[in-house]
DRENPA-734901 format. One record per residue (C-alpha): residue in three letters; x, y, z. Coordinates in steps of 0.05 Angstrom, whole numbers, plus 5000, padded with zeros to 4 digits. Example, Ala and Ser with C-alpha at 12.3 -4.5 7.8 and 13.67 -1.06 7.14 Angstrom:
ALA524649105156/SER527349795143/
# end
This chain:
UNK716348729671/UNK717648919603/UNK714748409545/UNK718448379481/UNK714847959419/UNK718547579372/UNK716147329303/UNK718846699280/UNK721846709225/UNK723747359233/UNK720447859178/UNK723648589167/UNK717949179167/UNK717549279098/UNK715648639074/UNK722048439038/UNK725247709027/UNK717547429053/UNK711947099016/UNK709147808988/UNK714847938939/UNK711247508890/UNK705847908889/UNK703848518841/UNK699749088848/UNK698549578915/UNK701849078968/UNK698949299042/UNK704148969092/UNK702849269150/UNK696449349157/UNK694348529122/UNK688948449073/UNK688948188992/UNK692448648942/UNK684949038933/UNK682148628867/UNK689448818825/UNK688547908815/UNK683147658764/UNK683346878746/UNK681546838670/UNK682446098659/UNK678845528694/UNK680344788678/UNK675244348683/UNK677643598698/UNK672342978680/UNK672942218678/UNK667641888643/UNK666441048656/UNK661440598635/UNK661339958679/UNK656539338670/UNK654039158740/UNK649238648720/UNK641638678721/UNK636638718768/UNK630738438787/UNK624238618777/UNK621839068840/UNK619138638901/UNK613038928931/UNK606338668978/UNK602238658920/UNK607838228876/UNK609437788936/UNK600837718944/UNK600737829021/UNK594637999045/UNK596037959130/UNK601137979174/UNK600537219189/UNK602637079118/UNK608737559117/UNK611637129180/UNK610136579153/UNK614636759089/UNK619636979136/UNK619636319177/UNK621035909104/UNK625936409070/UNK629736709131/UNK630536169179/UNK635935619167/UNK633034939180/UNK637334259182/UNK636933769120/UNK634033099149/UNK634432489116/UNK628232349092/UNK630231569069/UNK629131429155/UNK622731539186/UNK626331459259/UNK629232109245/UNK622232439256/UNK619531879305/UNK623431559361/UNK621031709425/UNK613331729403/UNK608931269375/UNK609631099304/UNK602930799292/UNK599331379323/UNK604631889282/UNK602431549219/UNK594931529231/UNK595532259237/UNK599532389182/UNK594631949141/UNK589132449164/UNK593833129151/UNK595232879077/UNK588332849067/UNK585933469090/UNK592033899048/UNK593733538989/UNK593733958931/UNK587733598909/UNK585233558830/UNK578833508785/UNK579632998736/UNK575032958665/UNK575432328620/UNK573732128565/UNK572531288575/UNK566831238638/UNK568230578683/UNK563630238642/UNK566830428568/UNK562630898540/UNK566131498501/UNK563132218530/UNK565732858518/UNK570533178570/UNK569033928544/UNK563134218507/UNK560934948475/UNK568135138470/UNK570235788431/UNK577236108425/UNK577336798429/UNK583037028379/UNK584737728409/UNK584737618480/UNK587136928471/UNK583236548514/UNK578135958509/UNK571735868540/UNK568635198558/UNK564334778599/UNK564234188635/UNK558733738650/UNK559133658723/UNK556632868725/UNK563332738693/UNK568133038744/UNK571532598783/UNK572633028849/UNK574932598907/UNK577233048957/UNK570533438939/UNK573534128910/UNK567434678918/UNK565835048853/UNK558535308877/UNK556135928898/UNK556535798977/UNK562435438971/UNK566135949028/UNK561435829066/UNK561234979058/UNK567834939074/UNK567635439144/UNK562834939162/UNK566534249161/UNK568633949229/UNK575833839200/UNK579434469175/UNK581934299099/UNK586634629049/UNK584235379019/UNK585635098962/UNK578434708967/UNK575835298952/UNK575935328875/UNK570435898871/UNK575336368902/UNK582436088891/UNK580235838815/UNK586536308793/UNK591635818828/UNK588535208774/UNK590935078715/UNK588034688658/UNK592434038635/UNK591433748564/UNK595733328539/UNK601233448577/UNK600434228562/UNK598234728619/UNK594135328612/UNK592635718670/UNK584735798696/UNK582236578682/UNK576336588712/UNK570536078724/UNK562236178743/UNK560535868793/UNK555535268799/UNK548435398819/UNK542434978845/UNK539834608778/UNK546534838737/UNK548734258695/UNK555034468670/UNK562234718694/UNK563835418656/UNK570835608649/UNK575036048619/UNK582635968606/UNK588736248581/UNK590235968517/UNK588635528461/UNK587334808485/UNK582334528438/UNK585934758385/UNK579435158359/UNK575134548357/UNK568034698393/UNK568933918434/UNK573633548458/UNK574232808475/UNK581532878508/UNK582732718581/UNK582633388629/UNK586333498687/UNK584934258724/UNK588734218788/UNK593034808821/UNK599335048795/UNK606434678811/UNK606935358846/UNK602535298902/UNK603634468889/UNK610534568927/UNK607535118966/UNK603034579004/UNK608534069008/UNK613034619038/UNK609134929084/UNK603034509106/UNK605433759103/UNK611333669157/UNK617333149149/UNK613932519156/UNK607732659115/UNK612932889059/UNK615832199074/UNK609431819070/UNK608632309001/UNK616132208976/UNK616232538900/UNK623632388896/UNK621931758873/UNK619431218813/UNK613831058833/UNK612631608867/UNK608831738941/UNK613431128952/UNK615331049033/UNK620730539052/UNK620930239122/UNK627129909155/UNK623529369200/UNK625328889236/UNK623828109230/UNK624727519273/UNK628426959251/UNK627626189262/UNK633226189308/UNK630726779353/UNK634427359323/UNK632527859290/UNK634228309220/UNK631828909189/UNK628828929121/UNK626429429082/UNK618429429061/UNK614729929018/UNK609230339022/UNK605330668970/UNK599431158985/UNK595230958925/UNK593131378870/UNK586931458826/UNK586331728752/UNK593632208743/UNK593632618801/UNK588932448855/UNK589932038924/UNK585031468929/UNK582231578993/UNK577031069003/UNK575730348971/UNK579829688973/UNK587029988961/UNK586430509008/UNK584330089063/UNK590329599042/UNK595230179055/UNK592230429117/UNK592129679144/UNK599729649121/UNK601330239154/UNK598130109211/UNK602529359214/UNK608629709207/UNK608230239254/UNK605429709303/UNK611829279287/UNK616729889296/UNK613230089358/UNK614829379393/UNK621929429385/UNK625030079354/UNK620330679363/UNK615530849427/UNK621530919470/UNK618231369526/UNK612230919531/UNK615230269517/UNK622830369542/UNK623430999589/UNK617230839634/UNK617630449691/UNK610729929685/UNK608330059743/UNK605830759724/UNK601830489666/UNK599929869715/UNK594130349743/UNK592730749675/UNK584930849667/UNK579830509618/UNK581431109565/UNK589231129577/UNK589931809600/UNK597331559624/UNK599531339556/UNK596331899513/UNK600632369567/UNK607031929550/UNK605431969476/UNK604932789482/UNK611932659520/UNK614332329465/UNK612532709411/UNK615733349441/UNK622132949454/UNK622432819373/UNK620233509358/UNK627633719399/UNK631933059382/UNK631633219310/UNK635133869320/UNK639933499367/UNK641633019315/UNK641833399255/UNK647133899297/UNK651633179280/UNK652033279206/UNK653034159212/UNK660334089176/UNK657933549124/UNK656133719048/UNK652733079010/UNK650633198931/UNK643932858957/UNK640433219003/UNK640532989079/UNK644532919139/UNK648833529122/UNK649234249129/UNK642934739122/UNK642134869048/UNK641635599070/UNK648435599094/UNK652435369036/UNK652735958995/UNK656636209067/UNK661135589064/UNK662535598993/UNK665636289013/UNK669136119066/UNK672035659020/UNK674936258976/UNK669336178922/UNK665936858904/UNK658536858922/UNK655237428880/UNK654036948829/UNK648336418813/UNK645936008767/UNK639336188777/UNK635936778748/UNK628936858769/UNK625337558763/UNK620037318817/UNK622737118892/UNK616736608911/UNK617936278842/UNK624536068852/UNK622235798917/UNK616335448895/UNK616235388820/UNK618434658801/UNK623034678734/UNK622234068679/UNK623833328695/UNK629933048668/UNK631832508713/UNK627631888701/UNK628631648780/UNK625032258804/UNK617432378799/UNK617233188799/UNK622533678772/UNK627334118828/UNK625634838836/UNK630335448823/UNK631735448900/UNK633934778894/UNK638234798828/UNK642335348855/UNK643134888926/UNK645434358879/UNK650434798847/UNK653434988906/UNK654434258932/UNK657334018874/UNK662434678875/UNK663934538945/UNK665433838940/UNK669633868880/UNK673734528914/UNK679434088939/UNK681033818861/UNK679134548835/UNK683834918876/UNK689134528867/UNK689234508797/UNK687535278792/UNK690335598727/UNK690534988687/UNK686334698632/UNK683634188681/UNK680834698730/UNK676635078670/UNK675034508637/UNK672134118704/UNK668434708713/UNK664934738639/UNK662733988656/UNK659734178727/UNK655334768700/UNK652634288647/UNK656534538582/UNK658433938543/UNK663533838494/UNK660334048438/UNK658934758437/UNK665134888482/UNK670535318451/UNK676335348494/UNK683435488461/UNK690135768476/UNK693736168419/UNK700236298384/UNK702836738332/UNK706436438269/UNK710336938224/UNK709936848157/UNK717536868145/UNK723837168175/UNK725037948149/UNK730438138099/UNK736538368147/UNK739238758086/UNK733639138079/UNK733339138145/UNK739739448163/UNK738539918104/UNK732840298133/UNK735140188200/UNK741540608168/UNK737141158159/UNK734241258221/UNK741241088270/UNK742841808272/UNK736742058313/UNK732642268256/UNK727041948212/UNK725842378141/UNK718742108113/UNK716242368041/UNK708542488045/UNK704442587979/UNK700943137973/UNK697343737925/UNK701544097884/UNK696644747872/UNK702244987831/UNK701444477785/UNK694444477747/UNK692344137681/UNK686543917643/UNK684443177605/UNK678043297563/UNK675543877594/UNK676943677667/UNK681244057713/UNK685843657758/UNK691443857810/UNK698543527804/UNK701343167866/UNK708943357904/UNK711943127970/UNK713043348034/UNK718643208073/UNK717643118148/UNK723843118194/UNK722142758253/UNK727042618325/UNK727441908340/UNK730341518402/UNK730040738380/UNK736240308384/UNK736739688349/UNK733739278411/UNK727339608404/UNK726139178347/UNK723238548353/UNK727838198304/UNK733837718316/UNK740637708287/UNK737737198231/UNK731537538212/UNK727237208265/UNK721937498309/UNK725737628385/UNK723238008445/UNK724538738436/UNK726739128505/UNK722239188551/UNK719139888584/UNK715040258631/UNK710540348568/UNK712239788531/UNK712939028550/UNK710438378540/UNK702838418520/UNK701239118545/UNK694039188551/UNK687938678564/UNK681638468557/UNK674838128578/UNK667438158560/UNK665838668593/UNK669139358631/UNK668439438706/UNK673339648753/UNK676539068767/UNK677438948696/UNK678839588644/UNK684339898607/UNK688440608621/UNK685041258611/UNK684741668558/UNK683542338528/UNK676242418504/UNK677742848440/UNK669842828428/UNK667043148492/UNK673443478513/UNK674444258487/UNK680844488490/UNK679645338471/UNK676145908501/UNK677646118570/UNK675945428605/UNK678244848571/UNK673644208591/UNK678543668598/UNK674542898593/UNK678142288588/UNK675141558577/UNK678140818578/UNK681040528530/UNK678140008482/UNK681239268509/UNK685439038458/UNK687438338483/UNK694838478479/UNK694238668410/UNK698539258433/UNK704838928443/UNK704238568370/UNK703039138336/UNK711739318338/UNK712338628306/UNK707138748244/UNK710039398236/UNK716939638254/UNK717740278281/UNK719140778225/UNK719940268172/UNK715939918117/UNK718039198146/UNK713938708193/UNK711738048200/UNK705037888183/UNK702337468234/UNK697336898246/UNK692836708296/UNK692435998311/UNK689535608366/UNK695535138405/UNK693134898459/UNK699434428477/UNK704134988468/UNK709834488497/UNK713534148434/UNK720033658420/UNK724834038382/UNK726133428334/UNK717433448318/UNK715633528246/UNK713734278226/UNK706333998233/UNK704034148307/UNK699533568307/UNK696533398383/UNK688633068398/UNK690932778474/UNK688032968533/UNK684733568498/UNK691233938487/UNK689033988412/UNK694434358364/UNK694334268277/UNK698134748249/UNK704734758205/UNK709235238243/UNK715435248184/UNK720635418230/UNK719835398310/UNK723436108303/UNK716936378277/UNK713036158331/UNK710536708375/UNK707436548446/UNK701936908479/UNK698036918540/UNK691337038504/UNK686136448514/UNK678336378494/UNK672836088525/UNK666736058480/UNK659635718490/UNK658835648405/UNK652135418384/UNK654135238307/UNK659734848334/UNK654934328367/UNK651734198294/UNK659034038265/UNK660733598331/UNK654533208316/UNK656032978253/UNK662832798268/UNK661032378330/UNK654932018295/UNK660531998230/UNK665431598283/UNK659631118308/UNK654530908264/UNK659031198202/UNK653531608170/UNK653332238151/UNK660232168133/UNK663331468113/UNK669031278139/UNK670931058063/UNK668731748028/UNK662732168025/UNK658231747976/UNK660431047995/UNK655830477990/UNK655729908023/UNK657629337970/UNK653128767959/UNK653228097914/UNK649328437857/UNK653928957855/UNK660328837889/UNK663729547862/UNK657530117879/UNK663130627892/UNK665431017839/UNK670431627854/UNK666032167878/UNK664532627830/UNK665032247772/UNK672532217749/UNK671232597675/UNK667233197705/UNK668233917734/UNK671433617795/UNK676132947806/UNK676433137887/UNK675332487928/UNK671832697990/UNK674432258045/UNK675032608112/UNK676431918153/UNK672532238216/UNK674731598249/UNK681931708252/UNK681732478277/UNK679332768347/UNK674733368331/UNK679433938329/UNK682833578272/UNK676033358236/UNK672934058244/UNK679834388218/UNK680833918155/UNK674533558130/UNK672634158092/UNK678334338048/UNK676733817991/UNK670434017992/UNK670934707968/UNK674434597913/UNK676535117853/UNK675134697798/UNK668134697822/UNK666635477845/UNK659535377831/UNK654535587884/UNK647535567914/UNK642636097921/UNK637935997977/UNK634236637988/UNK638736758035/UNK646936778042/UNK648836157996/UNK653835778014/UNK657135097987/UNK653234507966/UNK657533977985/UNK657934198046/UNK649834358060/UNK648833668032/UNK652833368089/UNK648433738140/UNK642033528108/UNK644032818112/UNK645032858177/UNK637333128191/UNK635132578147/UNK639332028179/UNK632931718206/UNK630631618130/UNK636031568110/UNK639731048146/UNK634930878202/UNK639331308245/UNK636431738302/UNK640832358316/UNK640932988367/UNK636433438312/UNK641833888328/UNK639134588288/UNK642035308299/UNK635735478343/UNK635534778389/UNK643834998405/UNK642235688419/UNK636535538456/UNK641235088502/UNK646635558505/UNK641636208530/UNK638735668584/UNK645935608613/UNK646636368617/UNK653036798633/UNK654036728700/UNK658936098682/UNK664236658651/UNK664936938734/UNK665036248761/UNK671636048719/UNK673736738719/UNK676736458799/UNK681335888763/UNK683936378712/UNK691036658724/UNK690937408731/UNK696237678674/UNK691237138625/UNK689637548576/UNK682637238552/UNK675237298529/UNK669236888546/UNK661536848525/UNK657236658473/UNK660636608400/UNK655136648343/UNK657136398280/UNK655435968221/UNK657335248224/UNK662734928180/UNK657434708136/UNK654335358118/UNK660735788105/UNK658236428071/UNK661936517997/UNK663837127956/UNK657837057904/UNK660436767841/UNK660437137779/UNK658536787716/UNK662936727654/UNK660237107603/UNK664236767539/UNK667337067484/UNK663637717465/UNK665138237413/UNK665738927446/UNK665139557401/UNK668940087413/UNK666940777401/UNK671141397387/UNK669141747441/UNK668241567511/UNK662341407537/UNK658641357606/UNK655440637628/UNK651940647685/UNK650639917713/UNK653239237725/UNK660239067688/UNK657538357705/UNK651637997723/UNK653637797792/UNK647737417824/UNK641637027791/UNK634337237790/UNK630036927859/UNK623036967836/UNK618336747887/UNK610736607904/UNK606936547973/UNK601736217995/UNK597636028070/UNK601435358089/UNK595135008127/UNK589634788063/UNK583735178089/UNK585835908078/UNK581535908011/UNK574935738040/UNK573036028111/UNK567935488137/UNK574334988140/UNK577735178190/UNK581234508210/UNK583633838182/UNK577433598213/UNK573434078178/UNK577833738112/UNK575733108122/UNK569033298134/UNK567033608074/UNK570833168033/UNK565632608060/UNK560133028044/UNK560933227972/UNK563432367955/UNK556032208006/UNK552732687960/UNK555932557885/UNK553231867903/UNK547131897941/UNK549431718007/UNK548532068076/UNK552031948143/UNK547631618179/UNK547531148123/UNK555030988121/UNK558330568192/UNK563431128210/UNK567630678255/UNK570430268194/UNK572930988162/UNK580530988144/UNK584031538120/UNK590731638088/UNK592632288086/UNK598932638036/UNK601933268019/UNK601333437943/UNK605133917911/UNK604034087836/UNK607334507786/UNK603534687718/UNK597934167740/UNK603333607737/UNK604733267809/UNK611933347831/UNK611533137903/UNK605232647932/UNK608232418009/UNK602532038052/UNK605232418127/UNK598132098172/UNK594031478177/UNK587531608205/UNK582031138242/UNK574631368255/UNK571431988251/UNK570732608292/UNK576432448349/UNK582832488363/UNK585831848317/UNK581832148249/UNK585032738231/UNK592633058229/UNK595633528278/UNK597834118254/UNK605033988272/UNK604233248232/UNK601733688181/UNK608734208176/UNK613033548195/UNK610033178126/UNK611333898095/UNK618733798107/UNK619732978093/UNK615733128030/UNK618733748002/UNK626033408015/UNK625233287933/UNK623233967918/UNK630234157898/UNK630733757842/UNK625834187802/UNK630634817819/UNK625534937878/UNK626035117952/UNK622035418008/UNK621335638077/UNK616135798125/UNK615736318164/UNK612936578239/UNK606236788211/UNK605136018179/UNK607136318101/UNK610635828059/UNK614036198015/UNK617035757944/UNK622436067911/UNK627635787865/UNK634635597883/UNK638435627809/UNK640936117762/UNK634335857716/UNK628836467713/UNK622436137717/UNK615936357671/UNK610836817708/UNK605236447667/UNK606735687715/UNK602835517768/UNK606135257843/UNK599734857880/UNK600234547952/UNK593934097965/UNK591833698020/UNK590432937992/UNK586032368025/UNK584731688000/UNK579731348052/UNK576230718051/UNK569030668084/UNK563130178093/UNK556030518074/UNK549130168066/
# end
């Protein structure tokens, strides 16, 4: 059978009409193969895109050795608290731990528990129980470099109830106690858990030595400086561990009812409330609540023996008795038939069996009845879903969940660590852990409102109020562009006239090298144009101008339409711009070009305004403004002021014609530190009318002496005739912040500070410094709002707030968010003002001549001086106020014959000023102290009285052309603040004054 092949499609032998004919060289059909090397590829193009996202920041590396596990046991045991979800009892009911057991016997043990693991303390004080003064810390010296103090501690003053072991053999004492206790007993060996507490300041324990047989003293050594130098000490000490492993006790070692018996949730705290029951007269029976408090001796410690401790244990012991008769016990008392207890022997094996019954039934109803509350979210804890699982709800909610609150480098700390107290109903502060459980809640909870109102002002702002961000440093504002005026249409049409037939002529200066001449000597080149023909494709709609002259949409493209472009704080791929070329790393000659490109800068839309500044191919454009509208809807028949303050849709702005008015999808959300100083004064302005009168800047309150105090302010006559009345009463604070300054800065009065610094406008600075003074002033207390308290606030927040209403923010918003940092309204930075030389006769010579220098003197002289700002930098034995006062005692007991023990140093009293002199003459003497005694606490200053009298005191300074500032390193530096040079030969002094009154024999 004969076998014919076919080749589909069909291809003549010699190659022709196929695939080869494009090829060159020797071409081998027949027998296959490449054209033998006739192809060589010269040019390779190398394609690159470069991107730089911000993904965040990590955490600091998690290890054994950070996480300080030493065994297996205590890595499940970390598992077992972190990993494991775990209901959230109510810890206000002590049935919800103890139903079917006995309560009385749950208690008793509980009782025991508490004081075996409480995070026990060593307590020092300074008043014994029969009032005799000791001192709480002796031989103390501050080591300067390594910044830390060493002490000791007479150990017949501790007060150690739950008998802490500092000695030697102290592992060993406590391996041989009957009843196991806390680890933390062990104070030889766990010392580095302790921290010292001093009044009300912690510094943590760096080492210790321990206590031998016939030792009389405590030696310590901590981080820190807690004596403030001093060798003694006569405050109060508390050393007792860290809030660290504080929590870490209540979390792990104490179970639900001793927390409850131990409830820190609470004023007063370790507070227990019982709902028991009471019989009535007439037989029946109600439920009251009755309190239990597990007492407390000294600041920290549980009193665990004497009169009130045996008063709580017999309370406890009533109402567990009382609950046991009719609500708890229920196995024993309820679920047993008599007859089996009928026969129970003399030591009641029966019942302790029913109690172990019952106890194992709570252990599982708990579970059982927490499984109840699994799809419930409370803001207080309890009775609602695992605190593990909301971060999962909040998600399945639609929230995004790669973003927290919380920012903790160290994974136990967040757990553990307890933040400051700011609630005055609770006892301790909430952890990290706990903070970013709260912030969940309250975002679940509010998700129904949040949601629906998604892309409004409500959602965002709602938000801003949850995380904590008040009004006053929050910038939030919607924008619209104002035109200055409509464009000419003749001149208009004109140039337009020129470019309608497809081409655009344009006349560039440039050298004419033809065209060379000399002035003086010097050579210079002429100029000429050049004429550039150029193709154009506009029409008349590209234009963004209407038949009158007013701004109008121009037509709309692929590459051009209504706010092309973006923007946001930051470039990741969910939020960047178009690609472009790199014309810096790219290389575009040689045989292999290296094409890069790189994303474009955002420009917030700025894109699409850019045709309306400048029309294409012509000199014409609008020149637009910026201005925050946040109402945005207006009545055609409103005034050309856009004037709004309700409901936070804030607008003041005169908009001329609506026709100028250009809307834009651009919005801001700012956290802005110097904002908060301006919203300060304008809310204390609208309530106690101080710093700024409701009646003008220097009004006085009129009285029947003198019934007309204010006088136009300045003085009608001088530089300036401007009365300063802002009226913060009558305007919301967009308004006030807005206006109040304009009369203020005023151009018949262009005069200006110098401050060492930027300057700025004295009127204005003077409002600010009222309002720190407002306690002298006016017996006012304000926020002490300063740059450094706002920015403080605003870092504590963090940025994680910017992803969080990121969710309610419509996706073509155009808008930027973070931290704004910026002066105030009361320290606007000036141009500096140039001086007014006069009339002046100028020569002229003949021939030119070359000045090199100022035309004019733009800025006065600052001449300076320095000095230590504590008064013991001149002599190094004094090395404290104390030291102060003590040799100021000894050179008056010597100039008069006197010695101490000769003079009753309990009737000493001290008054004690900052003195400030100038050429020997006194220019500021401000008593700051009163002091009692001698040697302790109530006798001498503190250095921050000290720097606070330094700032009451020097509020004068200025009127003798004087100011200072002090700096990080404790440097006053005095410098003056007018265009006055001062003489190198006078003398600044800063003194230390005491007048003191004392009995002597």
């Amino acid at each position: 059978m004969a076998v014919t092949k076919y080749t589909c499609p069909p291809q003549t032998a010699s190659g022709e009409g196929t695939f080869s004919d494009n090829l060159v060289g020797f071409q081998l059909v027949d027998g296959g193969g490449f054209t033998q090397a006739n192809f060589e590829f010269t040019t390779g193009l190398t394609e690159k895109t470069n991107r730089t996202f911000t993904i965040g920041s990590f955490s600091d590396p998690i290890s054994l050795d950070t996480l300080n596990i030493t065994n297996i046991e205590q890595s499940k045991i970390l598992i077992a608290n972190n990993f494991q979800v775990y209901p959230n009892y109510d810890l206000s009911e002590i049935t919800n731990f103890t139903l079917f057991g006995s309560l009385s016997k749950r208690l008793s043990t509980s009782v025991t528990k508490i004081i075996n693991y409480f995070p026990a303390a060593m307590e020092v004080f300074s008043s014994t129980t029969i009032f005799n003064v000791t001192k709480t810390a002796i031989n103390a010296a501050y080591d300067v470099i390594n910044d830390e103090t060493y002490f000791e501690i007479y150990l017949d003053v501790i007060v150690n109830p739950f008998d802490i072991d500092y000695t030697v053999n102290a592992t060993r004492n406590l391996s041989l106690r009957e009843i196991e206790v806390s680890y933390l007993r062990n104070f030889t060996i766990e010392y580095e858990k302790y921290s010292l507490f001093i009044n009300g300041n912690e510094y943590p324990l760096d080492s210790i030595v321990p206590v031998s047989d016939g030792d009389t003293v405590l030696k310590i050594y901590v981080n820190g400086n807690p004596f403030s130098g001093q060798s003694e000490s006569y405050d109060n000490l508390l050393i007792r561990p860290t809030d660290f492993y504080v929590n870490k006790v209540f979390n792990e070692n104490l179970d639900k009812v001793e927390n409850f018996l131990l409830n820190r949730n609470i004023t007063p705290i370790y507070t227990a409330y019982f709902n028991t029951p009471k019989e009535r007269e007439d037989g029946t029976y109600i439920y009251t609540y009755e309190t239990a408090r597990f007492p407390v001796v000294g600041t920290w410690n549980l009193s665990i023996n004497g009169v009130s401790f045996n008063n709580y244990l017999t309370k406890l012991s009533n109402i567990g008795t009382n609950l046991d008769l009719y609500t708890t016990n229920l196995v024993s008392r309820f679920l047993t038939a008599g007859a089996i207890k009928e026969f129970d022997t003399q030591d009641q094996k029966v019942e302790k069996v029913l109690q172990i019954y019952g106890r194992s039934f709570d252990e599982t109803k708990k579970f059982i009845g927490a499984l109840a509350f699994m799809n419930s979210v409370n803001y207080n804890v309890g009775n609602d879903i695992p605190s593990q699982l909301l971060k999962n709800l909040s998600q399945t909610l639609g929230w995004q969940d790669n973003i927290s609150p919380i920012t903790n480098e160290q994974l136990l700390s967040s757990v553990f660590k307890t933040g400051e107290n700011t609630f005055t109903g609770l006892s301790v502060g909430q952890t990290p852990e706990e903070l970013n459980y709260q912030y969940y809640r309250n975002l679940i909870l509010n998700s129904a409102y949040l949601f629906k109102s998604k892309g409004t002002r409500k959602s965002i702002e709602s938000l801003l109020r949850l995380i904590g961000a008040p009004d006053a440093i929050t910038e939030f504002n919607e924008y619209v562009y104002v035109a200055d005026q409509r464009i000419n249409l003749s001149q208009f049409e004109t140039q337009y006239a020129q470019i309608s037939g497809g081409t655009y002529i344009q006349d560039t200066p440039v050298l004419d090298t033809t065209d060379i001449y000399s002035i003086m000597g010097n050579q210079y080149t002429g100029f000429t144009t050049s004429t550039t023909v150029q193709d154009v494709s506009v029409t008349i709609a590209d234009y963004p101008i209407d038949s009158f002259g007013y701004p109008s949409m121009p037509t709309s493209s692929s590459s051009y339409f209504f706010q092309i472009g973006g923007g946001w704080f930051e470039s990741t791929p969910q939020h960047r711009m178009p690609p472009q070329i790199d014309l810096t790393n790219s290389v575009f000659t040689g045989a292999n070009p290296d094409y890069q490109t790189t994303l474009q800068p955002f420009n917030y839309g700025d894109e699409y305004l850019q045709r309306y500044r400048q029309f294409p191919y012509m000199d014409l454009g609008f020149k637009l403004r910026k201005i925050a509208d946040n109402k945005k809807s207006w009545i055609d028949n409103e005034s050309t002021l856009r004037k709004n303050g309700a409901a936070n849709f804030n607008a003041y702005y005169n908009a001329g014609n609506d026709k100028l008015v250009l809307n834009v999808k651009n919005i801001d959300v700012f956290m802005n530190p110097g904002q908060g100083l301006a919203y300060d004064v304008w809310y204390m302005s609208r309530t106690y009318n101080f710093p700024i009168p409701e009646e003008g800047l220097k009004y006085v309150v009129p009285t029947p002496c003198n019934p007309n105090p204010n006088p136009p302010y300045p003085q009608r006559g001088g530089i300036d005739w401007t009365d300063i009345i802002p009226k913060p009463k009558q305007k919301t604070f967009f308004e006030f912040a807005q206006t109040f300054w304009h009369n203020t800065i005023n151009v018949r009065n262009r005069q200006f500070i110098t401050d060492g610094k930027t300057g700025g406008y004295p009127t204005l600075q003077s409002i600010y410094w009222r309002y720190l003074e407002s306690r002298r002033l006016a017996g006012i207390d304000n926020d002490n709002f300063t740059y450094q308290t706002m920015i403080d606030y605003v870092n504590g927040i963090g940025n994680y707030w910017i992803r969080l209403i990121e969710q309610m923010v419509p996706a073509t918003t155009i808008w930027n968010a973070g931290t704004k940092y910026e002066n105030s309204i009361f320290h606007r930075q000036k141009f500096v003002w140039r001086r007014q030389m006069g009339c002046q006769i100028v020569p002229v010579p003949c021939n030119p001549c070359l000045l090199t220098g100022q035309l004019f003197a733009y800025d006065c002289p600052i001449q300076s001086t320095t000095c230590y700002v504590y008064p013991w930098d001149s002599n190094p034995l004094i090395t404290s106020f104390g030291g102060v006062l003590g040799s100021t005692l000894q050179s008056y007991l010597d100039a008069n014959g006197l010695t101490f023990g000769s003079c009753d140093m309990t009737t000493l009293q001290t008054t004690w000023y900052v003195n400030a002199k100038l050429d020997g003459v006194d220019i500021v003497t401000y008593p700051f102290f009163n002091g009692v005694g001698y040697n302790n606490v109530l006798s001498i200053p503190t250095d921050t009285q000290w720097l606070n009298g330094i700032q009451s005191g020097f509020v004068d300074l200025q009127s003798y052309g004087l100011n200072y500032y002090i700096d990080d390193n404790y440097t006053i530096t005095i410098y003056n603040n007018n265009c006055i040079p001062l003489s190198v030969t006078q003398n600044f002094e800063l003194n230390v004054g005491i007048n003191f009154n004392l009995l002597c024999s």
